[in-house]
C-alpha positions as CSV (number, residue, x, y, z in Angstrom):
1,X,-23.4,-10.3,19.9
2,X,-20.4,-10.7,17.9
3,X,-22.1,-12.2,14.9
4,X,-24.7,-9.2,15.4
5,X,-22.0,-6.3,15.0
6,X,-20.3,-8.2,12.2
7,X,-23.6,-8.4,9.8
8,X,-24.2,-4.4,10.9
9,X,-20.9,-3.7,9.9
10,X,-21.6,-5.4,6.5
11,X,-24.8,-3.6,6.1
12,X,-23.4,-0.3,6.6
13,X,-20.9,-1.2,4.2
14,X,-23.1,-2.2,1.9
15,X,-25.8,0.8,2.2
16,X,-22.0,3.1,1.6
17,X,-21.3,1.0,-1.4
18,X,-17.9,0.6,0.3
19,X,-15.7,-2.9,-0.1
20,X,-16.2,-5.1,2.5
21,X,-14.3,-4.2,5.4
22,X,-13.6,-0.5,4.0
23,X,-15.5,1.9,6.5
24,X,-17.7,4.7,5.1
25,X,-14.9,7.4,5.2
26,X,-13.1,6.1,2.7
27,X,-15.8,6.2,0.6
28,X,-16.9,9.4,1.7
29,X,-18.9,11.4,-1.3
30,X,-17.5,9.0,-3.7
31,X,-19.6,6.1,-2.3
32,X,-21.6,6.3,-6.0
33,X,-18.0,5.8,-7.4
34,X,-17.1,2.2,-8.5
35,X,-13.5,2.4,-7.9
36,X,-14.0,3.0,-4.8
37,X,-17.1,0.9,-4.1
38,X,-14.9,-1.6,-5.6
39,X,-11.7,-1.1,-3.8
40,X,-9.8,-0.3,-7.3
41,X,-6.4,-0.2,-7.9
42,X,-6.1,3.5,-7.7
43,X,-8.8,5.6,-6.9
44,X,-7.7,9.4,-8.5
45,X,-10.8,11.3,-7.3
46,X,-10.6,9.6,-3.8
47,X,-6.8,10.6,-3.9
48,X,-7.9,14.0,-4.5
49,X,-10.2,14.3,-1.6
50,X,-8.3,12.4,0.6
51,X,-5.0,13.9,-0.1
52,X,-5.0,15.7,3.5
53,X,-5.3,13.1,5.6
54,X,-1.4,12.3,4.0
55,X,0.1,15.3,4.7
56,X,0.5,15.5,9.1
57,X,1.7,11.7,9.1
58,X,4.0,13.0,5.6
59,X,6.0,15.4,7.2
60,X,6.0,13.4,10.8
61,X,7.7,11.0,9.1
62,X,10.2,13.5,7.3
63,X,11.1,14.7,10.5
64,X,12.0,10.9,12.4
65,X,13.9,10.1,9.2
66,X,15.9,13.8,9.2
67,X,16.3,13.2,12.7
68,X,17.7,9.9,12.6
69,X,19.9,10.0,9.7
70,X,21.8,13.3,11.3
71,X,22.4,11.5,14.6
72,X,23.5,8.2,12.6
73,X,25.6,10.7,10.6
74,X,27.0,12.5,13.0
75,X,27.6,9.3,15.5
76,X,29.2,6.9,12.4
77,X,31.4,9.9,11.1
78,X,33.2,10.9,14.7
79,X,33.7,6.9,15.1
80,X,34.8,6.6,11.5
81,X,37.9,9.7,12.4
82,X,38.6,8.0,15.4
83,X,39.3,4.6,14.2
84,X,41.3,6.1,11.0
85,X,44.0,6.2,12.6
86,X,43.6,3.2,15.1
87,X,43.0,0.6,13.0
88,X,42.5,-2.1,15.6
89,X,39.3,-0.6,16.3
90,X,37.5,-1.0,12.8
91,X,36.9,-4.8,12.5
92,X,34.9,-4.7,16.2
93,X,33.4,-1.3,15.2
94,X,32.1,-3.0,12.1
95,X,30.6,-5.9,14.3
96,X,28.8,-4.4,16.6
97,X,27.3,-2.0,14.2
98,X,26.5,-5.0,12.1
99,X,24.7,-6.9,15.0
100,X,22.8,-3.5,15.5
101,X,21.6,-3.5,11.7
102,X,20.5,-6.9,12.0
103,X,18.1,-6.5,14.5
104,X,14.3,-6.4,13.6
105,X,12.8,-3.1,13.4
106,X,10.0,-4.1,15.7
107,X,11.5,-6.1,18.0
108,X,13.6,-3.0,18.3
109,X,11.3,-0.9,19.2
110,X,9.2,-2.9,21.8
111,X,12.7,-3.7,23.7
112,X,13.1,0.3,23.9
113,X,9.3,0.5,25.2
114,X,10.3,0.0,28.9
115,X,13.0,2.7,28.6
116,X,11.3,5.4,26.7
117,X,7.9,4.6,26.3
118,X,5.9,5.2,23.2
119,X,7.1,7.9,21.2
120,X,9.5,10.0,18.6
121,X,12.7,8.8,20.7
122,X,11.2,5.0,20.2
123,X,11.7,5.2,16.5
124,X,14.2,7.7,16.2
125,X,17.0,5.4,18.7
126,X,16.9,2.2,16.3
127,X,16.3,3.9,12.7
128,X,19.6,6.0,13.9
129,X,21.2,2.8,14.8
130,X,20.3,1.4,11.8
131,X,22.6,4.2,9.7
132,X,25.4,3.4,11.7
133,X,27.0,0.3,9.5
134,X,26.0,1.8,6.1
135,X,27.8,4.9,6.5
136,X,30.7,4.1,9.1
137,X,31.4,1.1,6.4
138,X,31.6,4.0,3.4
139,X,33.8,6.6,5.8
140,X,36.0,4.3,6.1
141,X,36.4,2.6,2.6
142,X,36.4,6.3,1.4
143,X,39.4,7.6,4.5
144,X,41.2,4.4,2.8
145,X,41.4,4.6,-0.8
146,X,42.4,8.3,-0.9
147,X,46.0,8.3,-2.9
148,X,48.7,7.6,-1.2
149,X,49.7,11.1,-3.6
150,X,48.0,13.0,-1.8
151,X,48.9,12.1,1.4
152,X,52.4,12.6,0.8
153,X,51.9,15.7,-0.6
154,X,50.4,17.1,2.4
155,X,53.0,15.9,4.6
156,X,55.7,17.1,2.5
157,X,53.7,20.7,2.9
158,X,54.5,20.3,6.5
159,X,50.9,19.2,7.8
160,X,50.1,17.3,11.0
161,X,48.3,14.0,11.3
162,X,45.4,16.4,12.3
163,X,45.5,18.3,9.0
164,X,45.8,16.3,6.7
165,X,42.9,14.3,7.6
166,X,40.3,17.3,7.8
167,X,42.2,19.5,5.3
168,X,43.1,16.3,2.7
169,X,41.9,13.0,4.1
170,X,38.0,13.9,4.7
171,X,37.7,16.1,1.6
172,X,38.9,13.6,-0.6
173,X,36.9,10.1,0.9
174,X,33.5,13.1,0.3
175,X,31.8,11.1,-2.4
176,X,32.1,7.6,-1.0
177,X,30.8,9.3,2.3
178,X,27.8,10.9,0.4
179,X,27.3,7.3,-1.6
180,X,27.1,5.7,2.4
181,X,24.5,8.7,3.2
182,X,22.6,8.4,0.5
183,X,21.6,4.4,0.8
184,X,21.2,5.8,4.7
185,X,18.6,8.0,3.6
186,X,16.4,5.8,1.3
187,X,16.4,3.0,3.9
188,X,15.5,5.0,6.7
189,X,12.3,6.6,5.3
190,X,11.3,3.4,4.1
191,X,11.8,1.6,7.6
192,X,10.2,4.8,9.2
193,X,7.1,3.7,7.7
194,X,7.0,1.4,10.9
195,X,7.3,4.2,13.5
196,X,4.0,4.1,14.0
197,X,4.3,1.0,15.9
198,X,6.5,2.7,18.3
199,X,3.2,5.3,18.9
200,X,5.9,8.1,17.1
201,X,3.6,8.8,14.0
202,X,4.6,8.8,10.0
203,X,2.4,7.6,7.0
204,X,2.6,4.4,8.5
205,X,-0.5,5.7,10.5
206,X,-3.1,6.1,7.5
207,X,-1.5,2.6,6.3
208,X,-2.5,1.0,9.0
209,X,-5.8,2.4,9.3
210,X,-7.0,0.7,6.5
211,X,-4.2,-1.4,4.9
212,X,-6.7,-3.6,2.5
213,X,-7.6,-0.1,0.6
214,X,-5.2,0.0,-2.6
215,X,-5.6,3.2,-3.1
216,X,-4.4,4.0,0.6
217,X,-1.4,1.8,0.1
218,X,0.0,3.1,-3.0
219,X,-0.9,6.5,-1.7
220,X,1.4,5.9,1.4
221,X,4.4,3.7,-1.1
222,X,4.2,7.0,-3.4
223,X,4.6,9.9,-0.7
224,X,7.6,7.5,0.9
225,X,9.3,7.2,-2.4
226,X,8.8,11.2,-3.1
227,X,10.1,12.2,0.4
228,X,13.3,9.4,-0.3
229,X,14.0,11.3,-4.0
230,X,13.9,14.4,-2.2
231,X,16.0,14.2,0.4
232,X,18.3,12.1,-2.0
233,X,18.4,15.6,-4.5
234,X,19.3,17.6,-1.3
235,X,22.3,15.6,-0.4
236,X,23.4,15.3,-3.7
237,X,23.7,19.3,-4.4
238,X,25.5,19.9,-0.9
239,X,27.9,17.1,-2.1
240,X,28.0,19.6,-5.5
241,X,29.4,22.4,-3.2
242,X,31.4,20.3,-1.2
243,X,33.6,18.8,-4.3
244,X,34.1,21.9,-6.7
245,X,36.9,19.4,-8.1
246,X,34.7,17.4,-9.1
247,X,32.5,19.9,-10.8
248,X,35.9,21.2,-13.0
249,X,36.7,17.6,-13.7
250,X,33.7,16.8,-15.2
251,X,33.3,20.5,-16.9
């Protein structure tokens, strides 16, 4: 039975002029088409045609990285203020958010199966974990090499612990926070190719469908990359309007 279904999978390959193991949709009016017949390096017309099938899982994905990288953000930033100024905390902050990095995306996700099922919140729990060392490491480097100038300066205008980190302090350590954000950002959208796995959705659904298709794969590697550069622009104008200083210094 099973070498039956095998041969009529071949044969209807074969009568689509599809690759072997490439289903007829993906050769879909193209089947005449060689690159695709032929399972090409990059099929343009196919890309064309196809280029819908790309565009739920695109923005799915855009939404568990968004998602993910604001919690991380949020979570690594209030820990980051906290410890500033209680220093003991930082080297076992930096551990545990280390051991958290280090754990394998999908083993990640199938230990948060029993808990929350399949789903956004399956993804979006360990990819938000996964922000936490990169940018708690960067707010604090950045809360640390502010000038000791500066400091001074503020206390001497008569400000409270309180002000001069929000008001001198944060302002200052911006750029290294933004550098922490950014590297954040590009991982997470390329790790969140794997939500699938975790049934939340994301381009790594039309990967998966047919992963031996070239076209499909660079398809998926280009949209990732785009989405990455994107949200990588963004961040980098609101840090433009967060540091006018920076903008008269280099003017």
């Amino acid at each position: 039975m099973t070498a039956l279904l095998a041969k009529s999978a071949l044969v209807a390959d074969a009568a689509n002029k599809c690759a072997p193991g490439l289903p007829a949709n993906f050769c879909h009016h193209h089947s005449e088409n060689t690159c695709v017949g032929g399972n090409g390096l990059f099929c343009a017309g196919w890309a064309v045609d196809n280029f819908d099938r790309y565009v739920g899982p695109f923005f799915r994905q855009l939404e568990i990285a968004a998602v993910s990288v604001a919690i991380g953000f949020a979570i690594a930033l209030a820990v980051a203020l906290f410890s500033h100024r209680r220093r003991f905390l930082i080297p076992p902050l930096l551990g545990i958010t280390g051991v958290l990095y280090t754990l394998p995306s999908v083993a990640f996700f199938f230990l948060l199966l029993p808990i929350t099922g399949l789903g956004f919140w399956t993804a979006a729990i360990p990819l938000s974990a996964y922000t936490l060392q990169i940018i708690y490491r960067n707010a604090v480097a950045g809360l640390d090499n502010v000038p000791a100038d500066a400091k001074d300066a503020g206390r001497g205008m008569g400000m409270s612990d309180s002000d001069l980190l929000f008001k001198v302090e944060l302002p200052l350590a911006t750029p290294e926070i933004v550098a922490g954000l950014r590297i954040a950002i590009v991982s997470t959208v390329a790790i969140a190719t794997l939500a699938s796995l975790a049934g939340a959705g994301g381009l790594g659904v039309p990967l998966f469908q047919q992963i031996q298709f070239k076209t499909n794969i660079i398809m998926v590697g280009v949209l990732a990359v785009a989405m990455a550069l994107t949200l990588d622009l963004i961040v980098l104008v609101v840090q433009r309007f967060l540091t006018p200083w920076m903008r008269a210094g280099a003017s």
